[in-house]
C-alpha positions as CSV (number, residue, x, y, z in Angstrom):
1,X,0.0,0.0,0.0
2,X,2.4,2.3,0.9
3,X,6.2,1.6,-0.3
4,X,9.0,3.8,1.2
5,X,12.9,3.9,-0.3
6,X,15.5,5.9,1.5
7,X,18.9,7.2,-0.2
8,X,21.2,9.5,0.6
9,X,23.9,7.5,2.9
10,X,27.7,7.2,2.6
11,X,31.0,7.7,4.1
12,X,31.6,11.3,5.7
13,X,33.9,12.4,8.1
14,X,33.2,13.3,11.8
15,X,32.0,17.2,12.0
16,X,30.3,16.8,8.5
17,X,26.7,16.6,7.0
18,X,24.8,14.8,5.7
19,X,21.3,14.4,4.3
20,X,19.1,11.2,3.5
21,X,16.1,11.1,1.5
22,X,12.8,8.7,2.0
23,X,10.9,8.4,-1.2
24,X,7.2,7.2,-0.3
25,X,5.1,6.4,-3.2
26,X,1.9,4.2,-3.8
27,X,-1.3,5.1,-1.2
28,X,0.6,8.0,0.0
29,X,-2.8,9.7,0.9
30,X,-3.3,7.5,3.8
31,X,0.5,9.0,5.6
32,X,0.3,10.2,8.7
33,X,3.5,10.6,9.5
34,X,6.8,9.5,8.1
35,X,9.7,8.8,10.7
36,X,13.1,8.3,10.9
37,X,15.1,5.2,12.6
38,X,18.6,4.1,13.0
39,X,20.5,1.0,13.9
40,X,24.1,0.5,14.4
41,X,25.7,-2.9,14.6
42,X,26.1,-3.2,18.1
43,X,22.8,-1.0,19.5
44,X,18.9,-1.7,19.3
45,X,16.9,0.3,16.6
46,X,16.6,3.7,17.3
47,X,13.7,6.5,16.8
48,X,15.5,9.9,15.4
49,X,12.5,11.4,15.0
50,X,9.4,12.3,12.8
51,X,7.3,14.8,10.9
52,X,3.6,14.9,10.1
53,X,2.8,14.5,6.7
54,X,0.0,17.2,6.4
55,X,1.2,19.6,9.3
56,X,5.3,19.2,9.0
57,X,5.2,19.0,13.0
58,X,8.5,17.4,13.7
59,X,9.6,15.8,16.9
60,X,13.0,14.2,17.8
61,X,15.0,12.0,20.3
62,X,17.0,13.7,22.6
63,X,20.0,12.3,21.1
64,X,20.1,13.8,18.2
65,X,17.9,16.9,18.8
66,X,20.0,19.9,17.7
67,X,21.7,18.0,15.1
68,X,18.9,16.8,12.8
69,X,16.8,18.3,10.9
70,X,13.4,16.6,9.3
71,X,11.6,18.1,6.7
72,X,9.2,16.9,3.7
73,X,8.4,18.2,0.1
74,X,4.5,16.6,-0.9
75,X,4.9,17.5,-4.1
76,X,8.2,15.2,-4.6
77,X,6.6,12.8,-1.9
78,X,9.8,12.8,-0.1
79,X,11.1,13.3,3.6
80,X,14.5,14.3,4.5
81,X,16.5,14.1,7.5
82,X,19.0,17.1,7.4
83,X,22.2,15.9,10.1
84,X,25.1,18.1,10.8
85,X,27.8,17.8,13.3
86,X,28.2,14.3,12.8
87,X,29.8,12.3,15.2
88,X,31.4,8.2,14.9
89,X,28.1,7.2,16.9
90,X,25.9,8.2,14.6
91,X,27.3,5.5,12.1
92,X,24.4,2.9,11.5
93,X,21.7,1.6,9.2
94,X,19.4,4.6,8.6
95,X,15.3,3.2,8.1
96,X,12.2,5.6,6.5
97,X,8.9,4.2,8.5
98,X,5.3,5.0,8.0
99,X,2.4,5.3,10.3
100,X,-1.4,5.6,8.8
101,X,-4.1,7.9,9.5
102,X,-6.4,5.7,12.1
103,X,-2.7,4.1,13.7
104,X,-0.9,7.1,13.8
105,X,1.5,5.4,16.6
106,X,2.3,1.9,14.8
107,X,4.5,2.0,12.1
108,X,3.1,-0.3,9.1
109,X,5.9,0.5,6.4
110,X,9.4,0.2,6.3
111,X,11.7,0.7,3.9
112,X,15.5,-1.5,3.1
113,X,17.5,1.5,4.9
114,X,20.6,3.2,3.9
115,X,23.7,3.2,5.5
116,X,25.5,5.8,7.1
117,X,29.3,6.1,8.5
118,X,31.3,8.7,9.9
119,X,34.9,8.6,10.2
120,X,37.3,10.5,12.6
């Protein structure tokens, strides 16, 4: 129903930037809000944050607030997620999720994730 694709990851070095994109496409009318997770090799999966689909309300973890941006264009029916200051510990697998209108807590779409690291 709903198919998300990220892109955007690759090797950068410590202090840099970065920025990711998660393409959404098919029922895209039925978004509530697209969100942003990361997992590194060694850690549990990890909420970044998230922004309303409709609204652009972001929200974020405390660990990365400051540091990350989120943002969406409709029109391209894309989200990105804007990081600067980037530090060896934010090296991990970066994942697009989407929640629906009706289960705006449980997210029912993932997408194949993209991968991020950051050198010293």
């Amino acid at each position: 129903q709903v198919q998300l694709v990220e892109s955007g990851g690759g090797l950068v070095q410590a202090g840099g930037s970065l920025t990711l994109s998660c393409a959404a496409s098919g029922r895209t009318d039925s978004i509530y809000a697209l969100a942003w997770f990361r997992q590194a090799p060694e850690k549990e999966r990890q909420f970044v944050g998230k922004i309303t689909w409709s609204g652009g309300l972001s929200s974020y973890d405390d660990s990365v607030k400051g540091r990350v941006t989120i943002s969406r264009d409709n029109a391209k029916n894309t989200m990105y997620l804007q990081m600067t200051s980037l530090r060896p510990e934010d090296t991990a697998a970066y994942y697009c999720a989407a929640s629906r209108h009706g289960a705006i807590l449980r997210y029912d779409y993932w997408g194949q994730g993209t991968q991020v690291t950051v050198f010293s």
